[in-house]
Structures are given as C-alpha cells and as structure tokens.
VOKOL-98297 format. One record per residue: residue in one letter; x, y, z of N, C-alpha, C in turn; residue number from 1. Coordinates in Angstrom, 1 decimal, padded with zeros to 4 digits. Example, Ala and Ser with C-alpha at 12.3 -4.5 7.8 and 13.67 -1.06 7.14 Angstrom:
BEGIN
[A; [013.2; -005.7; 007.8]; [012.3; -004.5; 007.8]; [013.2; -003.3; 007.8]; 1],
[S; [012.8; -002.2; 007.1]; [013.7; -001.1; 007.1]; [012.9; 000.0; 007.9]; 2],
END
This chain:
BEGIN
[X; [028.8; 018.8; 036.5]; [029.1; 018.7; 037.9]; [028.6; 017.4; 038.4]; 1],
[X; [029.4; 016.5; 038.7]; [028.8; 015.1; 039.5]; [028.2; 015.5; 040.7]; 2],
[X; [027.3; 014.8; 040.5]; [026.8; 014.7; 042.1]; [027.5; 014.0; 043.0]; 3],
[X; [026.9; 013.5; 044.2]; [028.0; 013.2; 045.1]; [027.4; 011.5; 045.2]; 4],
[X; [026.2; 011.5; 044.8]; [026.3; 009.7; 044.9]; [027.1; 009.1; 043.8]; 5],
[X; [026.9; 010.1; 042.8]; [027.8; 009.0; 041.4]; [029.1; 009.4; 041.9]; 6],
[X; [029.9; 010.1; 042.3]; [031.3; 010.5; 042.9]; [031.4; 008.9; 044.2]; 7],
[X; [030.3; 009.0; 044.7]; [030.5; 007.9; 046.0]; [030.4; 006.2; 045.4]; 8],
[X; [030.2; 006.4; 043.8]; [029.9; 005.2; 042.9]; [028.3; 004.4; 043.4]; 9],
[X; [027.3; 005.2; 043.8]; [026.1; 005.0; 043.6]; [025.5; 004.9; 042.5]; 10],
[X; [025.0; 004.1; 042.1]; [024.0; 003.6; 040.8]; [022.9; 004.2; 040.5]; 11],
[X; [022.4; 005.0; 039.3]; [020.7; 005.0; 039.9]; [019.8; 004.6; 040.4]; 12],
[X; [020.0; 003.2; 040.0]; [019.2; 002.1; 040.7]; [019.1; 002.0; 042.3]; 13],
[X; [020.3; 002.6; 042.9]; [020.7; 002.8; 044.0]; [019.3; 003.4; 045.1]; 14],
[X; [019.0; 004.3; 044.5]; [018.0; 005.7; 045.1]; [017.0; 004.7; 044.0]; 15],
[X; [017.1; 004.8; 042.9]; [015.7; 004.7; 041.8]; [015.4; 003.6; 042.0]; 16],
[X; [014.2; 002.9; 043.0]; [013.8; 001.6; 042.8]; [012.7; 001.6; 043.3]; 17],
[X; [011.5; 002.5; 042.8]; [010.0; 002.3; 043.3]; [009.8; 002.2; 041.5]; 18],
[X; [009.1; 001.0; 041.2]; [008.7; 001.0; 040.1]; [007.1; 002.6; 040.0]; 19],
[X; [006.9; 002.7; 038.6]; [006.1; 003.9; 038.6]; [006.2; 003.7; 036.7]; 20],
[X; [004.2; 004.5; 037.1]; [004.3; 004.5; 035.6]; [004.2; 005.9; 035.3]; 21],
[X; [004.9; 006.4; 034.0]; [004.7; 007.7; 034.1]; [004.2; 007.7; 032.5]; 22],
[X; [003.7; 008.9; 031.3]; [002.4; 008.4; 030.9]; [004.0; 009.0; 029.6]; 23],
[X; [004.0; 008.1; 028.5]; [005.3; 008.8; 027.5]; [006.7; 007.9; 027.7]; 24],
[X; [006.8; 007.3; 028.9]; [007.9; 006.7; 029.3]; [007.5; 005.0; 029.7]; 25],
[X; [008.7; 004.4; 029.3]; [008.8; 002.4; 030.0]; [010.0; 002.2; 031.3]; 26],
[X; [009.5; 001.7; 031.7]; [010.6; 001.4; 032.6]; [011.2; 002.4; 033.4]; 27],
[X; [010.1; 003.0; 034.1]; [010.8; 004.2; 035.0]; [010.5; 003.8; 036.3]; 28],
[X; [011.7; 004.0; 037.1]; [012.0; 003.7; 037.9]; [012.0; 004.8; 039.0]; 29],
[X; [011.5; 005.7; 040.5]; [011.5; 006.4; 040.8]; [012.3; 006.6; 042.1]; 30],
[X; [013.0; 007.7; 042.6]; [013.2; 007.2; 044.1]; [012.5; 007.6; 045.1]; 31],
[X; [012.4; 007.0; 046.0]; [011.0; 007.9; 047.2]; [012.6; 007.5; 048.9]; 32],
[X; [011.3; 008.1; 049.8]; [012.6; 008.9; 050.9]; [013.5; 007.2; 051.6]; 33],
[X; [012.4; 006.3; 051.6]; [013.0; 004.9; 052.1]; [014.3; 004.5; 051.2]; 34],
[X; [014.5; 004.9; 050.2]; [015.9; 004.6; 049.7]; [016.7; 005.6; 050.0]; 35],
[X; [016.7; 006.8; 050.8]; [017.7; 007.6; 051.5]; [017.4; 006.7; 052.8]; 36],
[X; [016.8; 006.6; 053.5]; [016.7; 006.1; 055.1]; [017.3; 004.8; 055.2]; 37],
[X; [017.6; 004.2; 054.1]; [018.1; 002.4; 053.6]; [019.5; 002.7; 054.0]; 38],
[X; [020.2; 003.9; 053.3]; [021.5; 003.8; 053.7]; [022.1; 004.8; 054.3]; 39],
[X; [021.3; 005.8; 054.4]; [021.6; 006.7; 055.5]; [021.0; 006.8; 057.2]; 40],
[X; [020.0; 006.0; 057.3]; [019.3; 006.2; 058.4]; [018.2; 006.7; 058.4]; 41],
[X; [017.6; 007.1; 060.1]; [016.3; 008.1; 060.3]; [017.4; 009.4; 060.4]; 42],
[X; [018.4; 009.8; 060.4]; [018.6; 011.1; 060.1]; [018.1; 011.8; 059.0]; 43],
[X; [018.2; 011.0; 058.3]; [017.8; 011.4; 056.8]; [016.6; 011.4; 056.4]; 44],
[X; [015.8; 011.3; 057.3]; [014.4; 011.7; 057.6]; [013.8; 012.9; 056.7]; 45],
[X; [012.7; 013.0; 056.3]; [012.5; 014.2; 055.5]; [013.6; 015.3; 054.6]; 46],
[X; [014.5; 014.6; 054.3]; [015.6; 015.2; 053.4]; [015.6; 015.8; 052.2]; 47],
[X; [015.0; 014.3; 051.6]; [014.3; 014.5; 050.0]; [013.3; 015.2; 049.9]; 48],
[X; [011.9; 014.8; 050.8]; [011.1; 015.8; 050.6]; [011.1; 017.4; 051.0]; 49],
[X; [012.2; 018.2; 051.6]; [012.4; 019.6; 051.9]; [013.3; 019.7; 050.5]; 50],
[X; [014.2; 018.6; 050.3]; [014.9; 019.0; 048.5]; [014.0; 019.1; 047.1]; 51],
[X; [012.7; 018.7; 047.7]; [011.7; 018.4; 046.3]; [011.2; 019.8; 046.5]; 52],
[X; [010.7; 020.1; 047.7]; [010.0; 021.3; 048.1]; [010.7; 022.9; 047.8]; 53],
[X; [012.0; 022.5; 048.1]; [013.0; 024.0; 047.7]; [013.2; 023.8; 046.4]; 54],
[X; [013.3; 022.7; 045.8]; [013.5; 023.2; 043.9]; [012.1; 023.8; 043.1]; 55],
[X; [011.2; 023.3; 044.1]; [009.6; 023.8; 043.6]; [009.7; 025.0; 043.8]; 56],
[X; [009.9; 025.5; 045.1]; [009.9; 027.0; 045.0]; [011.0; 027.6; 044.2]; 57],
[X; [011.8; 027.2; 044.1]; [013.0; 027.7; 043.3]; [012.6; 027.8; 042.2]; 58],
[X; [012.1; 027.0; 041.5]; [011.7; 027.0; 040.2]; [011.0; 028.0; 039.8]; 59],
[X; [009.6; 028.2; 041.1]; [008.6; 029.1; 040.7]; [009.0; 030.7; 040.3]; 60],
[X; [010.4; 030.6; 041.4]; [010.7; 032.5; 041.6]; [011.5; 032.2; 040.3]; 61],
[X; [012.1; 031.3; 039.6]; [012.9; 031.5; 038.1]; [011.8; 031.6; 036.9]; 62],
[X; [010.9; 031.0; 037.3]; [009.9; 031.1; 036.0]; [009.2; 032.4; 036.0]; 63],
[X; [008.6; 032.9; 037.3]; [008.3; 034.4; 037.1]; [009.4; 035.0; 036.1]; 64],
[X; [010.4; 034.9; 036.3]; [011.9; 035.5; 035.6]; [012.1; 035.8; 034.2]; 65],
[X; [011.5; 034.3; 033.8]; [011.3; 033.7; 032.8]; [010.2; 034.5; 032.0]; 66],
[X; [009.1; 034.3; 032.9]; [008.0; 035.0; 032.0]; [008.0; 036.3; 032.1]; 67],
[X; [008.7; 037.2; 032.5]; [009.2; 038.5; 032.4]; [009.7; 039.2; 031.7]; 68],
[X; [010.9; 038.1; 031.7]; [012.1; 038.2; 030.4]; [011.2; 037.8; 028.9]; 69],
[X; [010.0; 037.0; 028.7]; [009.6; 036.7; 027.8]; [008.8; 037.6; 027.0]; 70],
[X; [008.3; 038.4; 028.2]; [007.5; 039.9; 027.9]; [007.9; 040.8; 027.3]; 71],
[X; [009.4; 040.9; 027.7]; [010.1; 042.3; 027.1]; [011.0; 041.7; 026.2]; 72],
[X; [011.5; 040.8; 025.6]; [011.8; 039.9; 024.3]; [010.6; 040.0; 023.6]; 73],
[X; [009.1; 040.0; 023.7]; [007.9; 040.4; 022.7]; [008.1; 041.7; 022.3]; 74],
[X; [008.1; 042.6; 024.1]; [008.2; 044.1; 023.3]; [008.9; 044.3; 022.4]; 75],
[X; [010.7; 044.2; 023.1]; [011.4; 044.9; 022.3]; [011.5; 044.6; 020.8]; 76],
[X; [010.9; 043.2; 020.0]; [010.7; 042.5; 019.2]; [009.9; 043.6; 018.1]; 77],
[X; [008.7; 043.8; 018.8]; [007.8; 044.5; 017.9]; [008.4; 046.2; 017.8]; 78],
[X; [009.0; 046.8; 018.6]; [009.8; 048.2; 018.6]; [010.7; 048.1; 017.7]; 79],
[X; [011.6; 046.8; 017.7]; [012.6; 046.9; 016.9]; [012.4; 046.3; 015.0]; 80],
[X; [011.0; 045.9; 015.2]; [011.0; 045.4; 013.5]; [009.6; 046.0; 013.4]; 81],
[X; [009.6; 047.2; 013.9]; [008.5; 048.6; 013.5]; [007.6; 047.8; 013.2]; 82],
[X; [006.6; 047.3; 014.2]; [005.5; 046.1; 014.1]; [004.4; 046.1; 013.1]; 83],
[X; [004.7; 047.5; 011.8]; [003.9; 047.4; 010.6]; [004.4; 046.4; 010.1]; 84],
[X; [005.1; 046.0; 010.0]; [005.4; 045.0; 009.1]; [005.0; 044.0; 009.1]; 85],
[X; [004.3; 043.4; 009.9]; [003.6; 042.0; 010.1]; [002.5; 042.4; 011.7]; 86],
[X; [001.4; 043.6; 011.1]; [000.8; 043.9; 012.4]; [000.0; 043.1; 013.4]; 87],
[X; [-000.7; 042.0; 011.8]; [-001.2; 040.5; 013.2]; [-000.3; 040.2; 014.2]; 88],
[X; [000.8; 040.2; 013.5]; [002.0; 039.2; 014.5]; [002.3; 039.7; 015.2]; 89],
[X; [002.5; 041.3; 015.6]; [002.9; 042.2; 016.3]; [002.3; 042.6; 017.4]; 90],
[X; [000.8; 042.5; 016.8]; [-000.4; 042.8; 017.8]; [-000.8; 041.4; 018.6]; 91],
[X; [-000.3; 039.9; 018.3]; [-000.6; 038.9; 018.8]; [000.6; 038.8; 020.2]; 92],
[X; [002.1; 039.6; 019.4]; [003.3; 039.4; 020.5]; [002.8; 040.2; 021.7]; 93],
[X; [002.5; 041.5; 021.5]; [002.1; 042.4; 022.6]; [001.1; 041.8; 023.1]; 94],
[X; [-000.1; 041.3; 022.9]; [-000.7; 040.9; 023.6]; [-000.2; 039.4; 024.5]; 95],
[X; [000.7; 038.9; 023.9]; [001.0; 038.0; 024.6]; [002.1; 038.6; 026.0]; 96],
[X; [002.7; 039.5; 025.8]; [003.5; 040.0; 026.3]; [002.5; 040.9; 028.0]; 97],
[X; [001.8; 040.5; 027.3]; [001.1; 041.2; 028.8]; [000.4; 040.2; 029.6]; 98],
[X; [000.2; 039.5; 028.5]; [-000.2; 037.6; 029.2]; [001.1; 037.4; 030.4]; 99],
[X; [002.1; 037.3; 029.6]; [003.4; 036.8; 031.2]; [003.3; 037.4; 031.8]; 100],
[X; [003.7; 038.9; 031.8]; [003.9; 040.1; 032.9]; [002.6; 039.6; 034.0]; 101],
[X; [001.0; 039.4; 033.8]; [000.4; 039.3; 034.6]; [000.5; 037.5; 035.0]; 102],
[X; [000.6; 036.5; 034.3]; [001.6; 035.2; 034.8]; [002.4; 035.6; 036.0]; 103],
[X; [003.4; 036.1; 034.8]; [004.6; 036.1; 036.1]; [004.6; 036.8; 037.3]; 104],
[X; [003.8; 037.8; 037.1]; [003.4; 038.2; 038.7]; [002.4; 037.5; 039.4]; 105],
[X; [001.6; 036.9; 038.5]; [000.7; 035.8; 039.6]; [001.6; 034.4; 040.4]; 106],
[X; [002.4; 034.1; 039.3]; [003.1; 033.0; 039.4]; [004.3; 032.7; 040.4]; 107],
[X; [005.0; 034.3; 040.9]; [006.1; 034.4; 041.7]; [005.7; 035.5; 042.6]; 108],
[X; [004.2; 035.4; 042.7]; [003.3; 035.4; 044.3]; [004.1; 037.3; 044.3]; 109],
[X; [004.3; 038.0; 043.4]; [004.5; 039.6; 043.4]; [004.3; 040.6; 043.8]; 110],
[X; [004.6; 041.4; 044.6]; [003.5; 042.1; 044.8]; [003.7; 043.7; 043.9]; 111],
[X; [003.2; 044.0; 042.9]; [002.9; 044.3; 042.0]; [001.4; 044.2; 041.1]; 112],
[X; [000.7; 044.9; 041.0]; [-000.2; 045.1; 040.5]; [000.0; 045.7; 039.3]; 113],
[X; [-000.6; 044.9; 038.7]; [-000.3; 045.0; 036.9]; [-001.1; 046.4; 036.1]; 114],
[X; [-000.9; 047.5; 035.9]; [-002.1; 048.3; 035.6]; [-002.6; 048.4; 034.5]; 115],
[X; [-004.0; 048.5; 034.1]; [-005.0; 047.9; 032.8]; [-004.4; 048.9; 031.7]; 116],
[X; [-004.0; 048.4; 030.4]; [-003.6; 048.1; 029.3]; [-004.8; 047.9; 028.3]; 117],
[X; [-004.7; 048.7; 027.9]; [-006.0; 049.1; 026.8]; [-005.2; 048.7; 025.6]; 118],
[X; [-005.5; 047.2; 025.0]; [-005.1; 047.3; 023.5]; [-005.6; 047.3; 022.0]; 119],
[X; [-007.0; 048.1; 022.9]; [-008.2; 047.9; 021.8]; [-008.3; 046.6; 021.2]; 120],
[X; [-009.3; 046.5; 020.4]; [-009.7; 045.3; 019.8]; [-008.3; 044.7; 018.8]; 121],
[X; [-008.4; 043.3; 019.1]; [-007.2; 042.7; 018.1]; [-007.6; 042.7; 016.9]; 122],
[X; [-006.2; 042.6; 016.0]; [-005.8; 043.6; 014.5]; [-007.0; 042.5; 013.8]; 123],
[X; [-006.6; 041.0; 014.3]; [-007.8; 040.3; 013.4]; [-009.0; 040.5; 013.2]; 124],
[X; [-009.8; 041.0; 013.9]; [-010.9; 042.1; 014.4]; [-011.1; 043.4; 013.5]; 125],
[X; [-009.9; 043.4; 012.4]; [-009.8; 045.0; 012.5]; [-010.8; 044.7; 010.6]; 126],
[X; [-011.5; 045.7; 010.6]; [-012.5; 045.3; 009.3]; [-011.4; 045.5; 008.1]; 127],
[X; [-010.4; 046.8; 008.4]; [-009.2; 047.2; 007.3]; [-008.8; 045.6; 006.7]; 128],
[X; [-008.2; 045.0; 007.6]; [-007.5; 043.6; 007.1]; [-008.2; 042.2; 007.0]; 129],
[X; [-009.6; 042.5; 007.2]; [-010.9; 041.2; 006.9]; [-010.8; 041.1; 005.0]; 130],
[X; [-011.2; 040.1; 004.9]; [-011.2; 039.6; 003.4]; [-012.4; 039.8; 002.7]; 131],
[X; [-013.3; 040.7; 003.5]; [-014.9; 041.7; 003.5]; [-014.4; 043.0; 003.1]; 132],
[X; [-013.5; 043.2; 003.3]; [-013.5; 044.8; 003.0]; [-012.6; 045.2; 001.7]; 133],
[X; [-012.2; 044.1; 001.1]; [-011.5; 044.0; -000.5]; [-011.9; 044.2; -001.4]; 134],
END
C-alpha cells in the first residue's frame, strides 16, 4: 500500500533529513516535525508527534495480543506432544507461558489479575533427572 508522500512523488529524503546516529546502522537519516511544517505549514503542527504517539500505543495493545497468543501456542504445544516426551522442555514452555500471560497483562495495562500458579520446582531441579542420581 503506497503511502501518500511517495504517491505525491516525495523522496525520503524529503521528510528524512536530520542526520542521526543509530547504533548497527550508517547513514541514517531521520525525520523530525520541521520537515512536515517545511511544506505543510504550522497546521501541521504536532502531527507527527500524535502519529508517533498512537502507533506506540497501538503497538502496546498488539503486543499484549501477541504475548497471549504466545502463551497458549506454549500450552497447547505441551498438551498436544504429551509433554513426557521432552519434560525439561515442556516444563521450561509452561513456565514460560505464564511469563507472557502476566507480561501481557502488565504490558496492555489489563485489568486482570493473574491468579498464583503453583508449578512446583523446575524439572531441572528434579533429583530423578540430575546426573547424581544414576
């Protein structure tokens, strides 16, 4: 989907011209609000920065999403390959899987209260599968 400055044959360069160092990258170029106010005016006052500010939040309520959906892709993972089979890995998923769930409710500000989840001590922990008890 084009955006509407490359539709209007705007350049990056156009918007992108505060030099900036960013730490991985050469020659990056950034845009800040004076290259909207250049050719749109003071209408365009605070524009960018309400656009920067609504993708942030937008982002944050997708990533809760994200880390939710990540939780029950662990569960259903360990349900569906009868998590004997590889119980470290099983008992590392679940526990990770309770890691998002309380992420993503922290993270997409929830109101939800996560209730305590007893997963006894991890399998690595467990003396059956120590290299002491062979």
């Amino acid at each position: 989907m084009p955006d509407a400055m490359y539709l209007a044959n705007v350049t990056c360069q156009g918007c992108h011209e505060l030099t900036a160092s960013v730490k991985g990258h050469e020659q990056v170029r950034l845009a800040g609000e004076a290259s909207c106010l250049s050719c749109h005016g003071i209408r365009y006052a605070n524009v960018l920065p309400s656009w920067q500010q609504e993708m942030t939040r937008k982002v944050t309520q997708v990533d809760r999403v994200r880390l939710l959906r990540l939780a029950s892709e662990n569960v259903d993972f360990v349900r569906d390959g009868k998590g004997a089979h590889n119980i470290l890995f099983s008992d590392q998923l679940l526990r990770a899987a309770l890691d998002f769930v309380e992420r993503g409710v922290d993270v997409g500000k929830l109101p939800y209260r996560v209730p305590a989840v007893d997963l006894g001590l991890s399998v690595g922990t467990n003396v059956c599968l120590s290299s002491d008890a062979r």
